[in-house]
C-alpha positions in Angstrom: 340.0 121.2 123.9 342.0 124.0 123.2 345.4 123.9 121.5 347.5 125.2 124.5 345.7 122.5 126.9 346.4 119.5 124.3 350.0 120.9 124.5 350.5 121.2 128.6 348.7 117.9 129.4 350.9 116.2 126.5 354.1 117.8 129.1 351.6 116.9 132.3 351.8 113.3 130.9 355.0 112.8 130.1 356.7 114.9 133.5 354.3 112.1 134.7 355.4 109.2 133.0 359.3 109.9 133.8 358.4 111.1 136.9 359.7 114.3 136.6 358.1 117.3 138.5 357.2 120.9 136.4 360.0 122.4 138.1 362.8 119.4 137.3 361.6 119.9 134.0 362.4 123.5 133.5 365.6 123.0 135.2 366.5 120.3 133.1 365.2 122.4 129.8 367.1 125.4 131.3 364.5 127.2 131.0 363.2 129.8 133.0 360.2 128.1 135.8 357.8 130.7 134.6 358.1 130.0 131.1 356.8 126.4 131.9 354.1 127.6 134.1 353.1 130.2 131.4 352.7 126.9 129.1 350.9 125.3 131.8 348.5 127.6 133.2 347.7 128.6 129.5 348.9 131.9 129.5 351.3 131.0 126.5 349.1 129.5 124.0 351.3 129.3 121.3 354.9 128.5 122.7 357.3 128.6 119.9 359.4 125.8 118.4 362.1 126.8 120.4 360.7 126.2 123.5 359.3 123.2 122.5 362.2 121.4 121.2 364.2 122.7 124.5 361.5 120.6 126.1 360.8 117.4 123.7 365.4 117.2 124.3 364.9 116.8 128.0 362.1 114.0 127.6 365.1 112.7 124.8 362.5 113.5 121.9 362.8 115.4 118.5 359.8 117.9 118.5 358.1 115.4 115.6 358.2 112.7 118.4 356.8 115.6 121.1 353.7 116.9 118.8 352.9 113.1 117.5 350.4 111.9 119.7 346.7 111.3 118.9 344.8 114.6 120.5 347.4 116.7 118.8 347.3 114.7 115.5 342.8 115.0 115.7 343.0 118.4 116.6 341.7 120.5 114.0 343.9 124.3 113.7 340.9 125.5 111.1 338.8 126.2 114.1 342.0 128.5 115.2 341.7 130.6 112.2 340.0 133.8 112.0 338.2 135.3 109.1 340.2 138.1 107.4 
């Protein structure tokens, strides 16, 4: 699994868990709805640490508590890398 999908199902899961739609979510974040569907769909791969921490505060997170969670923590970035 790609870096970008261990990152939206990580949101999936906890819009899920707090019963929160994609849309509440971005409202909440006040963020724009296609900046969270971007995220989603994969077409940001690499959302920055703003955007993240907008969204870890509206599940009531710090980013460290957002990114800790085991498919993020296994993932291997060396795979990411490319050769110079």
């Amino acid at each position: 699994m790609e870096y970008y999908q261990i990152i939206a199902n990580r949101i999936a899961h906890l819009c899920k868990e707090r019963n929160y739609s994609i849309n509440m979510l971005a409202k909440m974040s006040n963020m724009g709805q296609s900046t969270i569907d971007n995220i989603m769909r994969g077409s940001s791969k690499n959302p920055g640490v703003q955007t993240l921490h907008k969204i870890a505060l509206t599940f009531n997170m710090t980013v460290a508590e957002f990114l800790d969670f085991p498919e993020l923590n296994d993932y291997s970035f060396d795979d990411d890398t490319e050769d110079d």
